[in-house]
N, CA, C and O atoms as a GROMACS GRO file, in nm:
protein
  336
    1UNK      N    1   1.205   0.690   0.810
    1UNK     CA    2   1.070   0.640   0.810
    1UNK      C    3   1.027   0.621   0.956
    1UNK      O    4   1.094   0.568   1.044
    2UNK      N    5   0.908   0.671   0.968
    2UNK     CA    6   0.869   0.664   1.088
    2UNK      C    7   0.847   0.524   1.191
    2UNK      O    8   0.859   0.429   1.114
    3UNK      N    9   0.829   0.489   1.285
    3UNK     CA   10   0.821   0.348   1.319
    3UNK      C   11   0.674   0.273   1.295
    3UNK      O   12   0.661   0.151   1.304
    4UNK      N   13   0.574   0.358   1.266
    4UNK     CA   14   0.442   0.256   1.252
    4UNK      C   15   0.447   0.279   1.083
    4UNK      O   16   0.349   0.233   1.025
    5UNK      N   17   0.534   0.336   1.010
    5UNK     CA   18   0.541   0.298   0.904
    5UNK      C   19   0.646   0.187   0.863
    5UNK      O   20   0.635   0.124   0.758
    6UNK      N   21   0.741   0.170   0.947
    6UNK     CA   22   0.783   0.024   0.951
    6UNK      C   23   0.751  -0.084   0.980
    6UNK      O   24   0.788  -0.190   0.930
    7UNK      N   25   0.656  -0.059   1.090
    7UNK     CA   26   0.509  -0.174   1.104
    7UNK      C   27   0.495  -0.237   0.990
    7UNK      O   28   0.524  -0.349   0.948
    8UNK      N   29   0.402  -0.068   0.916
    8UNK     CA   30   0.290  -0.164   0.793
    8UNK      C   31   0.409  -0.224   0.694
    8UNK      O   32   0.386  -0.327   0.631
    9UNK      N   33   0.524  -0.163   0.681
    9UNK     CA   34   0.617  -0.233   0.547
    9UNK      C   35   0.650  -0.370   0.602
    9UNK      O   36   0.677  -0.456   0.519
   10UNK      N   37   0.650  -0.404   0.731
   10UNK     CA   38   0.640  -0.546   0.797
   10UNK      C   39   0.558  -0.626   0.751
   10UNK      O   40   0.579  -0.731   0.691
   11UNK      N   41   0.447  -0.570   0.782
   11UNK     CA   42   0.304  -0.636   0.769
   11UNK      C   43   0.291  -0.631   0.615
   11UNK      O   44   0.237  -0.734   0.575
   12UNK      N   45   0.317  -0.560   0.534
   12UNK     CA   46   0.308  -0.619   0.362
   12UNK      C   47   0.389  -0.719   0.311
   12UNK      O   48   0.379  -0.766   0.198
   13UNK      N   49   0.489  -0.758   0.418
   13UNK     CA   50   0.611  -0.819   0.380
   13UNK      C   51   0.541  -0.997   0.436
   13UNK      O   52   0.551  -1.109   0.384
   14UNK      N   53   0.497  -0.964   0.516
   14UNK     CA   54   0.476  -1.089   0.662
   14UNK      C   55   0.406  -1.226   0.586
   14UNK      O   56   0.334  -1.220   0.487
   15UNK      N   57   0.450  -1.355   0.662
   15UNK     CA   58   0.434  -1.400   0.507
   15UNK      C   59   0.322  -1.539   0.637
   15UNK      O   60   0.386  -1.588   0.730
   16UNK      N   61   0.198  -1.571   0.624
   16UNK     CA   62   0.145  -1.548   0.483
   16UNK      C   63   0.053  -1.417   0.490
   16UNK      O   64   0.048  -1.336   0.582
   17UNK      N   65  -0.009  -1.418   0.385
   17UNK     CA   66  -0.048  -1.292   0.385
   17UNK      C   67  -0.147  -1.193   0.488
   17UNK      O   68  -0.248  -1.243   0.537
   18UNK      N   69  -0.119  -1.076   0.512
   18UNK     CA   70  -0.216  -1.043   0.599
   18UNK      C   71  -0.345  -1.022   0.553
   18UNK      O   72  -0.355  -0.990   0.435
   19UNK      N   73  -0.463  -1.035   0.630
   19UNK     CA   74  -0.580  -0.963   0.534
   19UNK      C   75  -0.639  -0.863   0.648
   19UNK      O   76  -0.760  -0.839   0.646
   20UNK      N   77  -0.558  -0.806   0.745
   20UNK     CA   78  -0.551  -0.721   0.890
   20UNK      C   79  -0.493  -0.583   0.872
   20UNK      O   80  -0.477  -0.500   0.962
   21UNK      N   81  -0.455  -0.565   0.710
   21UNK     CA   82  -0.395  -0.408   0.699
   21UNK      C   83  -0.475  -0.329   0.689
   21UNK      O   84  -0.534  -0.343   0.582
   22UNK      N   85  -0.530  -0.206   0.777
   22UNK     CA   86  -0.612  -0.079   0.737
   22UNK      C   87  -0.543  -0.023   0.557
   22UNK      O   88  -0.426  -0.001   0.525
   23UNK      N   89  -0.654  -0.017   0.485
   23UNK     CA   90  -0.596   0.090   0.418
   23UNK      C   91  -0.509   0.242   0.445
   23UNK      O   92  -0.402   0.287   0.404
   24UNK      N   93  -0.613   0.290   0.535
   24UNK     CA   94  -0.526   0.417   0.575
   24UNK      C   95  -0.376   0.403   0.586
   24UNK      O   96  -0.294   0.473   0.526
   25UNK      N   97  -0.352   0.316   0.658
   25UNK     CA   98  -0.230   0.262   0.685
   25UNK      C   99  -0.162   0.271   0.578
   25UNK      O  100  -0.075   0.358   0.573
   26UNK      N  101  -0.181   0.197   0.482
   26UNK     CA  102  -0.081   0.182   0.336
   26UNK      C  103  -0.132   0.308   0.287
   26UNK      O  104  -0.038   0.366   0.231
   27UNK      N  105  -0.221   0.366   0.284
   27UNK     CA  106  -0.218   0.501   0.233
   27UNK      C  107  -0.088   0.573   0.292
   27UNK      O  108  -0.011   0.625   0.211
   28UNK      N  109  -0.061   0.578   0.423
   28UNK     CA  110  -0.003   0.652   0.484
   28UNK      C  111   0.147   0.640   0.483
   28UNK      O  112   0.232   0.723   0.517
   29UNK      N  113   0.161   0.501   0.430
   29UNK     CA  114   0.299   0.458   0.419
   29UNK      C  115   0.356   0.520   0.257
   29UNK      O  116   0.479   0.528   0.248
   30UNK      N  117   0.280   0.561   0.142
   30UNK     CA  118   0.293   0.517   0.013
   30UNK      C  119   0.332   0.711   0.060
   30UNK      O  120   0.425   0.773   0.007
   31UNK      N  121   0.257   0.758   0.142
   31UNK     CA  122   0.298   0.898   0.124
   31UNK      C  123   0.437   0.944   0.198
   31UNK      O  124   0.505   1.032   0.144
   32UNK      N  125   0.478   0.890   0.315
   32UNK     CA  126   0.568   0.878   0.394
   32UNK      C  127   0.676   0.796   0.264
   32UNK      O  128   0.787   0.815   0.315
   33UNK      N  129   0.701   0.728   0.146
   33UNK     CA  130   0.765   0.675   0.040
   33UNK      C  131   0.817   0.774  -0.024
   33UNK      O  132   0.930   0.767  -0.074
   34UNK      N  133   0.742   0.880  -0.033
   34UNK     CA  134   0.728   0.979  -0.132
   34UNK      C  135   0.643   1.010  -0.275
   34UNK      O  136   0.678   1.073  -0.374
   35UNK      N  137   0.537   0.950  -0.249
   35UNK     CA  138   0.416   0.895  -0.327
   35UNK      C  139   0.329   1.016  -0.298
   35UNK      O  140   0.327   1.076  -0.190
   36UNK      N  141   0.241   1.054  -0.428
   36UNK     CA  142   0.169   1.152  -0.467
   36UNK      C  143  -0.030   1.049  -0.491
   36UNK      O  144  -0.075   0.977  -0.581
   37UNK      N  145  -0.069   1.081  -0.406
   37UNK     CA  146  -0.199   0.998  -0.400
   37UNK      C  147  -0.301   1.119  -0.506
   37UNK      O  148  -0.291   1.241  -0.519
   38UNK      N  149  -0.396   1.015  -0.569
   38UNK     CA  150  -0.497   1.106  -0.643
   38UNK      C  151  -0.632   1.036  -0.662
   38UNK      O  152  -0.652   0.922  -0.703
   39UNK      N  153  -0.730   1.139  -0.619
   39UNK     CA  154  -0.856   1.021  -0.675
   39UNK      C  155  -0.865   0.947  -0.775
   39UNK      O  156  -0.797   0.992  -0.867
   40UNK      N  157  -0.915   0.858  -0.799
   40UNK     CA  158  -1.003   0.827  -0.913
   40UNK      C  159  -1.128   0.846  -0.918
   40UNK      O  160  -1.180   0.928  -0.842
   41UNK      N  161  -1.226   0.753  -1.036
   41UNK     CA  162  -1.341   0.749  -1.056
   41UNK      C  163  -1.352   0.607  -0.924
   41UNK      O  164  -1.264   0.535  -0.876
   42UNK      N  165  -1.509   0.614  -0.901
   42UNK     CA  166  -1.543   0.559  -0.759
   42UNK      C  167  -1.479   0.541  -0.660
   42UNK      O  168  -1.478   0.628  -0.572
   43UNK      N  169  -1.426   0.453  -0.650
   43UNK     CA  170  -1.342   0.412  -0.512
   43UNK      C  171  -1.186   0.398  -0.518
   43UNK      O  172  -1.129   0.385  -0.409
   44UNK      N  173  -1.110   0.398  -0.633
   44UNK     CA  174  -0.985   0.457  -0.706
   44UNK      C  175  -0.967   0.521  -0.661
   44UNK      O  176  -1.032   0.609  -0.605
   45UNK      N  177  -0.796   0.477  -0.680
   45UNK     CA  178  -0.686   0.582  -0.604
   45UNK      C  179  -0.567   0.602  -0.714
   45UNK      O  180  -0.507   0.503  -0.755
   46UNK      N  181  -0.545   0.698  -0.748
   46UNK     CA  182  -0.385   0.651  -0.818
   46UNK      C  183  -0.295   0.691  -0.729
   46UNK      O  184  -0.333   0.747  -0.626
   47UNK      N  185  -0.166   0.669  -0.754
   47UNK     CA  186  -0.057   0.669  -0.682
   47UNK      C  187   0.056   0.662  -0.807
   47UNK      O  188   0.049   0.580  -0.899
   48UNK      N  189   0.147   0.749  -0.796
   48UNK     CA  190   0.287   0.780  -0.831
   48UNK      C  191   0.420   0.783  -0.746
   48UNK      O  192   0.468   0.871  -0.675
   49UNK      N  193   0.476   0.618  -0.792
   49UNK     CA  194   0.555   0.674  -0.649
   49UNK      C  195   0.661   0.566  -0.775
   49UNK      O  196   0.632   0.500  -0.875
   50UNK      N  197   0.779   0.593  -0.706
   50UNK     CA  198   0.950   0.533  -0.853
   50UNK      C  199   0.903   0.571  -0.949
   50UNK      O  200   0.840   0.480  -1.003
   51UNK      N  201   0.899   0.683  -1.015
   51UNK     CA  202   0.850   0.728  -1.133
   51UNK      C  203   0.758   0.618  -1.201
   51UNK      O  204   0.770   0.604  -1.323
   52UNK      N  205   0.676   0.547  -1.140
   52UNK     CA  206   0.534   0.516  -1.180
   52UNK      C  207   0.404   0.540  -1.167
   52UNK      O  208   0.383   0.586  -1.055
   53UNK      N  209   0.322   0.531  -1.220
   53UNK     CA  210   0.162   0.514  -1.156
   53UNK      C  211   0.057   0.407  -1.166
   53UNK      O  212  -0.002   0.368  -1.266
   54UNK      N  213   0.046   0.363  -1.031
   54UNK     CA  214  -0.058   0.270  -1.017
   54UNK      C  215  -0.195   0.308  -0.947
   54UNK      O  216  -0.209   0.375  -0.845
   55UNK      N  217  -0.264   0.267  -1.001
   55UNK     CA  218  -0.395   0.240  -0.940
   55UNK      C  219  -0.495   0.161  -0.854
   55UNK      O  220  -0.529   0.051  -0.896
   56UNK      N  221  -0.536   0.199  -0.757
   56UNK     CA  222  -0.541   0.021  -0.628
   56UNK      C  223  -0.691   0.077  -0.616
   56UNK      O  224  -0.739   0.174  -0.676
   57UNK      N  225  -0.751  -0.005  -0.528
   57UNK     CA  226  -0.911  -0.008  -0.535
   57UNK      C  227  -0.953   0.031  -0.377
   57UNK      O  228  -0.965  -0.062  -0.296
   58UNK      N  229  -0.970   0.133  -0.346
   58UNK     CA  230  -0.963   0.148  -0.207
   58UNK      C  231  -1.139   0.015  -0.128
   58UNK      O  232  -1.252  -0.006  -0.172
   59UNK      N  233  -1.064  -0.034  -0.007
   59UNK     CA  234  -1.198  -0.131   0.031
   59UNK      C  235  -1.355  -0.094   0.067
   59UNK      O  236  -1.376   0.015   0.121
   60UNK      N  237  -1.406  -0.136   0.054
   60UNK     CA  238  -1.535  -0.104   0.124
   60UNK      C  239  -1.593  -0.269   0.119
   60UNK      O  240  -1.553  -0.368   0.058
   61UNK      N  241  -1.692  -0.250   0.200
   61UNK     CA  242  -1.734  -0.131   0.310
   61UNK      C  243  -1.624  -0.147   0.442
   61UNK      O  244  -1.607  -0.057   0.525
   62UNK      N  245  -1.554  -0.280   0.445
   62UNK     CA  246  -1.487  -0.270   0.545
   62UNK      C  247  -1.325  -0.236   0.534
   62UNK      O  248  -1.249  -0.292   0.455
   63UNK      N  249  -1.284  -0.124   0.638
   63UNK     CA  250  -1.171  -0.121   0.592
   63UNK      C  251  -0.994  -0.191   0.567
   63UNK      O  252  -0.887  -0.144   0.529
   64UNK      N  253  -1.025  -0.273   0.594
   64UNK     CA  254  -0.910  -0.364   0.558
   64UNK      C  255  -0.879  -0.424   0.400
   64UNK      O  256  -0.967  -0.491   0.345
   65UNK      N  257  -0.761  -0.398   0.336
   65UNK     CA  258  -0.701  -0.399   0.245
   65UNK      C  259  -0.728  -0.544   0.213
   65UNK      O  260  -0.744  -0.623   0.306
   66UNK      N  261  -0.736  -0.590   0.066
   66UNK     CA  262  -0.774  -0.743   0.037
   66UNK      C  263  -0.636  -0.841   0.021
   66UNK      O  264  -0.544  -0.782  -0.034
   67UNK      N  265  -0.613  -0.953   0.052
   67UNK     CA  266  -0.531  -0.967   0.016
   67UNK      C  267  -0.411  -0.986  -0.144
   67UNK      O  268  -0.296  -1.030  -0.152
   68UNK      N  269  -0.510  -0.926  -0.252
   68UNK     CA  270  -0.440  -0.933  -0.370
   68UNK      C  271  -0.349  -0.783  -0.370
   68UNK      O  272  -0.234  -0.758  -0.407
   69UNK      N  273  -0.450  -0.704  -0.314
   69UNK     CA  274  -0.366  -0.560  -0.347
   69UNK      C  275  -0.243  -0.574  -0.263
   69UNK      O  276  -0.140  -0.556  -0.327
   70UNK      N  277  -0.225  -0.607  -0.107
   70UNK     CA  278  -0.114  -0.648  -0.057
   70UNK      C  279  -0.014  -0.768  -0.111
   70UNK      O  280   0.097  -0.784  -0.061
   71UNK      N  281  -0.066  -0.854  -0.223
   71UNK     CA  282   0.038  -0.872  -0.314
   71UNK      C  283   0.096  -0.876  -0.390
   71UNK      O  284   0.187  -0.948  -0.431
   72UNK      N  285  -0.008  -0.710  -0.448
   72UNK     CA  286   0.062  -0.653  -0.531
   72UNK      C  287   0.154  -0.504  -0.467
   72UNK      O  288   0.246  -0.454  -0.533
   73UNK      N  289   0.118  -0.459  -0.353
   73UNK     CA  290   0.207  -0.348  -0.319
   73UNK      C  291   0.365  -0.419  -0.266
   73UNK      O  292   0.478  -0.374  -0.282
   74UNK      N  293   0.320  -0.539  -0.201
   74UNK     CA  294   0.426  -0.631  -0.176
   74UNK      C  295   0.554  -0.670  -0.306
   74UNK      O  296   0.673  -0.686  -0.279
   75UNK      N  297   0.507  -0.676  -0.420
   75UNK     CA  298   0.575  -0.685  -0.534
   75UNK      C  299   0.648  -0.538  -0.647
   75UNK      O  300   0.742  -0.511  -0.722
   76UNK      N  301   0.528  -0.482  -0.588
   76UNK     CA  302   0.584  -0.337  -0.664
   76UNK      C  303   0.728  -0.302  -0.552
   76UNK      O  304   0.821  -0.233  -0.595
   77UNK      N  305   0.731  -0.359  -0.412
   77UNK     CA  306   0.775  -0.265  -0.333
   77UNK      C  307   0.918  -0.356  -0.360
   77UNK      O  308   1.033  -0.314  -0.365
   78UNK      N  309   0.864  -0.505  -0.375
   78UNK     CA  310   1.080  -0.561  -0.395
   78UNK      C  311   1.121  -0.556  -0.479
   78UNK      O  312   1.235  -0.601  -0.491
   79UNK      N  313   1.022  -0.470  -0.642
   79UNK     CA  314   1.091  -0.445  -0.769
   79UNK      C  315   1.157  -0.304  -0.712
   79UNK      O  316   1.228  -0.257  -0.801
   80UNK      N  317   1.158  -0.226  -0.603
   80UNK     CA  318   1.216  -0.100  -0.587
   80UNK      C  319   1.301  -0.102  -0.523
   80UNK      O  320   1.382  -0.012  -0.539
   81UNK      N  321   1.325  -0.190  -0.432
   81UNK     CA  322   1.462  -0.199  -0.298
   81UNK      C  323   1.361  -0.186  -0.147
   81UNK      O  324   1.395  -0.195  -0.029
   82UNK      N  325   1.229  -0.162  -0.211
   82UNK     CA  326   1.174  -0.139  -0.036
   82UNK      C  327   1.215  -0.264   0.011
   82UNK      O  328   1.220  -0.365  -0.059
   83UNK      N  329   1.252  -0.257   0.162
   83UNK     CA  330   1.211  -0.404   0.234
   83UNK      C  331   1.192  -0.368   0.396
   83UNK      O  332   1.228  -0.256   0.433
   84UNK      N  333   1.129  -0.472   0.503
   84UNK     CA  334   1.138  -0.484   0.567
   84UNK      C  335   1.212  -0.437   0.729
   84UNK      O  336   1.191  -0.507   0.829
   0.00000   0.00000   0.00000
């Protein structure tokens, strides 16, 4: 894994929560995971990544990630072995 993708797995981890993560960023990490990104309808994203699929709400208008979705990628990621 690259090193600014160990950043953001920092920064999902970092406690308390951030509300300073670019999406792109976690976009970029979920693909660097081995995660398959797909539109949705409006602002939807799905994502397949541990033989699952989830769906997250990409932000607008500003781009920084909210803090619920970071605690939920935060939770999907210590049901898998990701860490820090």
């Amino acid at each position: 894994m690259k090193r600014k993708h160990r950043k953001t797995v920092a920064l999902v981890f970092h406690q308390p929560v951030s509300a300073n993560i670019k999406w792109a960023e976690i976009e970029s990490l979920l693909v660097a995971l081995g995660g398959e990104l797909s539109e949705r309808e409006g602002s939807r994203i799905g994502v397949r990544l541990f033989g699952e699929h989830r769906v997250f709400h990409r932000p607008h208008p500003t781009p920084n990630t909210d803090k619920g979705a970071v605690i939920s990628i935060r939770k999907w990621f210590k049901e898998n072995g990701v860490k820090p």
